[in-house]
N, C-alpha and C positions, 0 to 999 in steps of 0.2 A: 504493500500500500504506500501512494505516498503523501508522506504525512505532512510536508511543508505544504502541499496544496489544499487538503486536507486543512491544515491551522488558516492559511490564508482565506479560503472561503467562510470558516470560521469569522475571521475577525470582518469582513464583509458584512456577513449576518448579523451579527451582532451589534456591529456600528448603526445599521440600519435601524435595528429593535432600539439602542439606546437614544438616538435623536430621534424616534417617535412622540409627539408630543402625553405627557403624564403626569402625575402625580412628582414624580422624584424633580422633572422640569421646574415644576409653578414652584416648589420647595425653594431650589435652588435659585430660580430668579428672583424669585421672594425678600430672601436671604439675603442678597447681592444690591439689591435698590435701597433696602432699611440698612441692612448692617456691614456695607463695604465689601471689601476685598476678604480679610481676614477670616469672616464669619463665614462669607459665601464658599472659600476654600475649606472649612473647618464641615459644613455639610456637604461638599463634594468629597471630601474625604469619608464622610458619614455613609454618602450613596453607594461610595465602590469598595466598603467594608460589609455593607448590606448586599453588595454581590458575589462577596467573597465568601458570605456565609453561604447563601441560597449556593453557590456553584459547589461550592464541598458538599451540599448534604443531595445535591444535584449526581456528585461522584458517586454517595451509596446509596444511589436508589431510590431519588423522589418521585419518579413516577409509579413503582412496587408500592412505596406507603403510600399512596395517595387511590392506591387502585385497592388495598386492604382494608381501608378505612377513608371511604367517600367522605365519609362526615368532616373529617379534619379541613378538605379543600374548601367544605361549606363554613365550615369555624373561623376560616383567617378568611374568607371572603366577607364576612359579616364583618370582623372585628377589624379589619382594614378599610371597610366601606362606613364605620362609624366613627372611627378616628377621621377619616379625611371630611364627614358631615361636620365633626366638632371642630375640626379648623377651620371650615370657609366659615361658619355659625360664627367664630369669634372675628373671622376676617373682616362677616359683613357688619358686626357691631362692631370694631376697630374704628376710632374716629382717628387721634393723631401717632398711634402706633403701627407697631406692625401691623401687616393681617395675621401670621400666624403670633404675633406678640405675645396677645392674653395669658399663652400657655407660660412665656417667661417674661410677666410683667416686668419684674421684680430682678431685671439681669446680673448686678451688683457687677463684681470686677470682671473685667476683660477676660482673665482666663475663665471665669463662669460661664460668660457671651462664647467662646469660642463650643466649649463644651456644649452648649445648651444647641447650637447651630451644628453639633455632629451630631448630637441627639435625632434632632431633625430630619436629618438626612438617612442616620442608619434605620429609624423605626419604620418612617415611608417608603424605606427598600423594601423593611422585613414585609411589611403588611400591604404591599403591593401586586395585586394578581395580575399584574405585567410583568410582573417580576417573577412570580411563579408560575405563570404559562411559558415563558420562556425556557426556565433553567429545568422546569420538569417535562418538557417538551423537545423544542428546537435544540436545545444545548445538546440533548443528553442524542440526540439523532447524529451527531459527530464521534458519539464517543461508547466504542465498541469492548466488551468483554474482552480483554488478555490486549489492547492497548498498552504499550509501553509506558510506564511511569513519567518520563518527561515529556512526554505528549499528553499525559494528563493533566499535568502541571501548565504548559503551556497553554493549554484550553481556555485552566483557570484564571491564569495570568492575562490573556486577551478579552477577558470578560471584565476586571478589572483596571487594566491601561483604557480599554474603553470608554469605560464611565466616566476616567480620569480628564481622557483627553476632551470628551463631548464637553461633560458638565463641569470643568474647568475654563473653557473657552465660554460656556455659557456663564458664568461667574467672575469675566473679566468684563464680559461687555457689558451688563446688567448692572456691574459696579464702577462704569466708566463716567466722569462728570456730565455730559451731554443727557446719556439715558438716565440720571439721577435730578436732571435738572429738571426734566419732562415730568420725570415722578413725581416731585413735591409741587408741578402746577396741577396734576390730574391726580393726585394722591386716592382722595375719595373717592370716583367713580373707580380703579385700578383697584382700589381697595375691594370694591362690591362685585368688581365683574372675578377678581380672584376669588371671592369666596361663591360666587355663582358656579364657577369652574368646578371649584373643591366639592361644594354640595351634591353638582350634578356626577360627578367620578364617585363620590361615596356612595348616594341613592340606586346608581345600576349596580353596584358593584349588592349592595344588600339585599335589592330587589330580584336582581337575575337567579334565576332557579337554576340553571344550565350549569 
């Protein structure tokens, strides 16, 4: 087999699947217009530690436990679809904070602010069923039984650089002066149509039976 073509189609896919517009996206620009450069890298970092979980449990067999125990994919599809209703909820009462603010009114120091913005990032991986359609789906179609160890590794590693690279570049722009400038004139409508977004990604995700 060969496996550098193999990894490269991979990381094709995958780039594709991460600049699809989602839940980890609005996070990360979120993040990047209220709280700079620092915070928006601090949940980009949160994103692609939330794919480094899902791709390792992606390694032993997420789509076996997901096929033994239906109910589980129905569990984090709820409980990911009520977390992102309770952010746009606080987005669209947010008057001169964040939208996701509410959750850390209260930011105190920097290094808090930093942590509270990976917090962000890695739970909207975990509880993101774009995230587990993917890694228990698409991913695991590359990745065959008695596969060589560094070709597993590198699997994981392009699932990871990925996230890095999308939502990194999308966390420089979002915290560039020009698109910050735009923010604080349209702050409030930005604010309401983010939590419109959040509400509506929560509501299918709760509602959808399938």
């Amino acid at each position: 087999m060969n496996y550098a073509s193999l990894l490269l189609t991979l990381f094709a896919v995958d780039m594709l699947s991460v600049i699809s517009p989602g839940p980890n996206f609005v996070v990360v620009m979120e993040t990047a217009v209220v709280h700079r450069t620092r915070a928006a890298l601090a949940a980009v970092v949160g994103v692609a530690a939330g794919d480094l979980v899902w791709s390792l449990v992606a390694l032993l067999g997420l789509s076996a436990v997901f096929t033994l125990w239906p109910w589980l994919y129905g569990a984090m599809k709820f409980v990911g679809g009520a977390y992102l209703i309770y952010l746009g909820v606080m987005a669209w009462r947010s008057r001169s904070e964040s939208p996701l603010g509410a959750i850390a009114a209260q930011e105190g120091t920097p290094t808090r602010s930093l942590a509270v913005a990976f917090f962000r990032g890695f739970i909207t991986t975990l509880t993101n069923p774009k995230s587990v359609a993917y890694w228990g789906s698409i991913f695991t179609l590359f990745l065959k039984p008695g596969m060589p160890l560094w070709v597993e590794a590198s699997a994981v590693s392009i699932g990871v650089i990925d996230a890095l690279l999308w939502y990194g570049a999308v966390a420089l722009l979002f915290s560039s002066a020009p698109v910050r400038a735009f923010y604080t004139r349209a702050q409030r409508w930005i604010q309401r149509i983010t939590g419109a977004v959040m509400i509506a990604f929560g509501a299918r995700l709760v509602l959808d039976k399938d």
